[in-house]
C-alpha positions as CSV (number, residue, x, y, z in Angstrom):
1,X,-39.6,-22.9,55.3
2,X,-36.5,-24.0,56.5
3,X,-34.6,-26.1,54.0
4,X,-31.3,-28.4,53.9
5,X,-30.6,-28.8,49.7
6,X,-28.7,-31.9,49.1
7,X,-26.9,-34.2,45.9
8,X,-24.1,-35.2,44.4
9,X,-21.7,-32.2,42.7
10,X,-23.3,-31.8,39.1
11,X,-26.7,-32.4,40.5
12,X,-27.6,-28.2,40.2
13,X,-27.9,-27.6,43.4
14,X,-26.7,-24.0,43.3
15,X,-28.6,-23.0,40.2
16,X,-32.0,-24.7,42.1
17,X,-31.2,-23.4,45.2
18,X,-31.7,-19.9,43.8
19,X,-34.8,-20.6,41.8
20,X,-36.3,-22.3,45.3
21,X,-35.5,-19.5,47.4
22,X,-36.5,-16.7,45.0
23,X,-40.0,-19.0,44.6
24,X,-40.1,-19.4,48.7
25,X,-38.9,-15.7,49.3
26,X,-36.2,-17.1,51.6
27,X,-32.6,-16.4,51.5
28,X,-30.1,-18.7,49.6
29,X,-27.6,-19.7,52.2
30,X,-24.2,-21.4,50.6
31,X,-21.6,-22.4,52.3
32,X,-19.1,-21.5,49.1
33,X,-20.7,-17.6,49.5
34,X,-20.3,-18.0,53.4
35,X,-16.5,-18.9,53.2
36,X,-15.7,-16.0,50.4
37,X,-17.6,-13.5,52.3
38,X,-16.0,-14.0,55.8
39,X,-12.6,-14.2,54.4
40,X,-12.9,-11.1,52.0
41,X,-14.2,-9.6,55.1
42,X,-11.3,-10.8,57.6
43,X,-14.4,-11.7,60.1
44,X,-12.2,-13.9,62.8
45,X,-14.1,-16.9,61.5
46,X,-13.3,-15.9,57.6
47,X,-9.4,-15.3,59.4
48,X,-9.2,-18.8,60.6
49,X,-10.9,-20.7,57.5
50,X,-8.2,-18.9,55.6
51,X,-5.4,-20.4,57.8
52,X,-6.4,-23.8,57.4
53,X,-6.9,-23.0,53.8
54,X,-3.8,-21.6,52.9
55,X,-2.0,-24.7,55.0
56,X,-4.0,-27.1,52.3
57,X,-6.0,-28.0,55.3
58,X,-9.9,-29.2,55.5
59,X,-11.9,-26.0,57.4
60,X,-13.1,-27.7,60.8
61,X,-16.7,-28.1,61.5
62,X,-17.0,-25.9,63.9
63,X,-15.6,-22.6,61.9
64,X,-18.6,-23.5,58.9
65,X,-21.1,-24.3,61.7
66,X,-20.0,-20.7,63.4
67,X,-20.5,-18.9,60.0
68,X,-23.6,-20.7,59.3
69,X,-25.2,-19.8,62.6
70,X,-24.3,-16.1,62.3
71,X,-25.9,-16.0,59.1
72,X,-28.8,-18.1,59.7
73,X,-29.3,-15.1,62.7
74,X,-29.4,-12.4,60.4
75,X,-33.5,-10.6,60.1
76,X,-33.7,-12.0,56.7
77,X,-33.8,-15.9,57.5
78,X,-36.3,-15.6,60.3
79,X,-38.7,-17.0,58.4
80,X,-36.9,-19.5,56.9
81,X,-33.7,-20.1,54.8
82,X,-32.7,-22.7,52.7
83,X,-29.0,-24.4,52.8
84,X,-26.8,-25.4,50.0
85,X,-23.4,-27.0,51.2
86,X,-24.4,-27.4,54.7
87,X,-24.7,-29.7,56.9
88,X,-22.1,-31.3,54.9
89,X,-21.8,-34.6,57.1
90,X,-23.6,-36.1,59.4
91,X,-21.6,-34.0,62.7
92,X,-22.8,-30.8,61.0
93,X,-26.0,-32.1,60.6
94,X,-26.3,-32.6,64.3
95,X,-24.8,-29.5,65.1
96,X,-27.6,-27.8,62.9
97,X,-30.4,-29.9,64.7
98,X,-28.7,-28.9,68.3
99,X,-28.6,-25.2,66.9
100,X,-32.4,-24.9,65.3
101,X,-33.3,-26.4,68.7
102,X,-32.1,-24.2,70.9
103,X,-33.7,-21.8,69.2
104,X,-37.1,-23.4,70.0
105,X,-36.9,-24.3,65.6
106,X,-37.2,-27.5,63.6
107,X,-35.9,-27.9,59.9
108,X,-38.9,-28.3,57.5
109,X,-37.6,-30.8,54.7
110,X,-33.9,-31.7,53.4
111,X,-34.7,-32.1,49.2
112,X,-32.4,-34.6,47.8
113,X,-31.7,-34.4,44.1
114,X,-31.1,-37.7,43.0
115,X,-28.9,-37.8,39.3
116,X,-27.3,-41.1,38.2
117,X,-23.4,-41.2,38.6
118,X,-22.8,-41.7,34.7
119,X,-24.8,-38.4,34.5
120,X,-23.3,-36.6,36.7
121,X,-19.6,-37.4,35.1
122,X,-21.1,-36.5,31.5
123,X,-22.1,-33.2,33.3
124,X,-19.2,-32.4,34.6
125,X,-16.6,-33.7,32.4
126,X,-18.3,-32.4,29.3
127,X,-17.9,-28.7,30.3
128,X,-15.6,-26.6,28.4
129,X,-14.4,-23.1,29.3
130,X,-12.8,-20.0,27.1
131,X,-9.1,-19.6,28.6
132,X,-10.4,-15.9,27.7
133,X,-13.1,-15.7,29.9
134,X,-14.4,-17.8,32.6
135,X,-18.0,-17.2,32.1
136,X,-18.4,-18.6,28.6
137,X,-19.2,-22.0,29.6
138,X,-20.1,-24.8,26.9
139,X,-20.9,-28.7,27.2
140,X,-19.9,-31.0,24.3
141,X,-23.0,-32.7,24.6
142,X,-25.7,-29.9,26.2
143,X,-24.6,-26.8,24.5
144,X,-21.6,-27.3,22.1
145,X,-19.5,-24.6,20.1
146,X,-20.1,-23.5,16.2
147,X,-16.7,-25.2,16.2
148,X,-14.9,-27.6,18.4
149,X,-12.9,-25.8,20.9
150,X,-13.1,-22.4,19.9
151,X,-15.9,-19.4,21.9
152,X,-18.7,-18.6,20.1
153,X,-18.3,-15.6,21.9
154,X,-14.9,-14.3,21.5
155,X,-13.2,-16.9,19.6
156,X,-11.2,-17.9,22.7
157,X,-9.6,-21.1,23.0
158,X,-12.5,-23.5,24.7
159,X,-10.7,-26.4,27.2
160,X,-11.6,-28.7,30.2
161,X,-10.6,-27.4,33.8
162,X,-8.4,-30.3,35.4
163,X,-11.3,-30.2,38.3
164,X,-13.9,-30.9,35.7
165,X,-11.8,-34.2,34.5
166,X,-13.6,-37.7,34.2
167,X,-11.3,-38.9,37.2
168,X,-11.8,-35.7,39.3
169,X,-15.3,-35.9,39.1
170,X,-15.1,-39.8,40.2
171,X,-13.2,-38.7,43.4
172,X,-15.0,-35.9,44.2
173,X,-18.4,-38.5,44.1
174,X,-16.2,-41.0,46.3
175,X,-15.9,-37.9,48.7
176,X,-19.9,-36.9,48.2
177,X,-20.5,-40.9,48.8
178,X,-18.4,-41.2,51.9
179,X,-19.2,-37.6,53.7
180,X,-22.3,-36.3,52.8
181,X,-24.7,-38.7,51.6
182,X,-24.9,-40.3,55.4
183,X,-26.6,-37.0,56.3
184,X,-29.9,-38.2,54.1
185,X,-29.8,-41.3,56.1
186,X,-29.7,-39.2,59.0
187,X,-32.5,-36.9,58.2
188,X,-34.5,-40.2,56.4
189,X,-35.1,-41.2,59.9
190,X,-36.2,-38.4,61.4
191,X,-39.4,-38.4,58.1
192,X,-37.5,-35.1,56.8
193,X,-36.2,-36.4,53.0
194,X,-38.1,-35.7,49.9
195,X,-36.5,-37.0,47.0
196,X,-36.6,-35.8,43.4
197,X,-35.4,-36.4,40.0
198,X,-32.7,-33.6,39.0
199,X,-32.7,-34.9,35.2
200,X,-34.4,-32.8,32.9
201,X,-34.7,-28.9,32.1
202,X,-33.7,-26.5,35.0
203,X,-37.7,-24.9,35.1
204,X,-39.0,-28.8,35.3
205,X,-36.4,-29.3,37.7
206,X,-37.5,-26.4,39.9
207,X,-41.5,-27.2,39.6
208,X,-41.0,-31.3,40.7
209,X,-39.5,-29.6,43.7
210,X,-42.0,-26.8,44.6
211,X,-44.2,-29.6,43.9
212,X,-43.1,-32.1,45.9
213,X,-42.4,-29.3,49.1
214,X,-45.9,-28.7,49.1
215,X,-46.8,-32.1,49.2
216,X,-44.9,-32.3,52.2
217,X,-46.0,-29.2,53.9
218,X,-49.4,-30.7,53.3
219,X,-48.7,-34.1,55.0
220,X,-46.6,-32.4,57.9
């Protein structure tokens, strides 16, 4: 299958994007992996993201659209793929359709996790990470310390990333609003959306959208 992923930041789209593709046996395409892989590389597409990166500058569209279509060339997606992070507006998402089509291909759904906004911000804003190490990640509310502000792991000091601030998250889902969600407009019209609910626990998550994929690979 061949697979846009799509919601608002704190929806889990990376961690279901790897539990769909593991389940579908198709690679996990991300644009954040794309972008850190080119440039570690110094491919000339990771050489020029870098530029505009370094200037503070938006990547244009058509230095992600050229690392997505070099990746989405590769033997492994072949039989299908599943994108997290791209098409990020609606200009990618044509440049994706005009792509898939030259190459005689179609896209086989675009699954939209729907969250509410006040749950994404609790999501987001609730995290809390050791200053020790990055990976011990807690949640006030989801998975809190022993004791407030201190690692249960190392005993590390616990505290909330400025990107991961109530008003952060608010502008980054002005940005989500604005951008991206025109794209599931887009793809509504062409009968390609299949919403789910992203509330719940990550395994539920995963089987509404198996689920709901086969439903409509059924009807197609």
């Amino acid at each position: 299958m061949r697979i846009v992923l799509v919601g608002p930041p704190g929806a889990g789209k990376g961690t279901q994007a790897a539990y769909l593709a593991e389940n579908l046996s198709i690679p996990h395409i991300s644009t954040g992996d794309l972008f850190r892989a080119n440039i570690s590389q110094g491919t000339d597409l990771g050489r020029q993201a870098k530029s505009y990166m370094d200037a503070g500058e938006l990547v244009p569209d058509e230095v992600t659209i050229g690392m997505a279509k070099e990746r989405m060339g590769r033997p492994d997606a072949v039989g299908g793929f599943l994108l997290d992070g791209f098409p990020r507006n609606v200009s990618q998402a044509e440049a994706l359709d005009a792509m898939l089509k030259s190459e005689g291909m179609t896209l086989d759904a675009v699954l939209d996790l729907e969250v509410p906004e006040d749950e994404v911000v609790k999501r987001i804003a609730g995290r809390r990470i050791c200053r020790n190490d990055s990976s011990h990640v807690f949640h006030v509310a989801y998975q809190p310390p022993k004791q407030e502000g201190v690692c249960d792991v190392c005993g590390g000091e616990l505290y909330q990333r400025d990107d991961d601030s109530e008003s952060t998250v608010r502008k980054r889902l002005e940005v989500y609003h604005t951008q991206t969600e025109p794209i599931i407009d887009y793809y509504r019209g062409q009968g390609l959306v299949v919403t789910i609910s992203a509330l719940g626990p990550v395994t539920e998550v995963t089987q509404r959208a198996m689920e709901a994929l086969d439903k409509d690979k059924a009807k197609g």
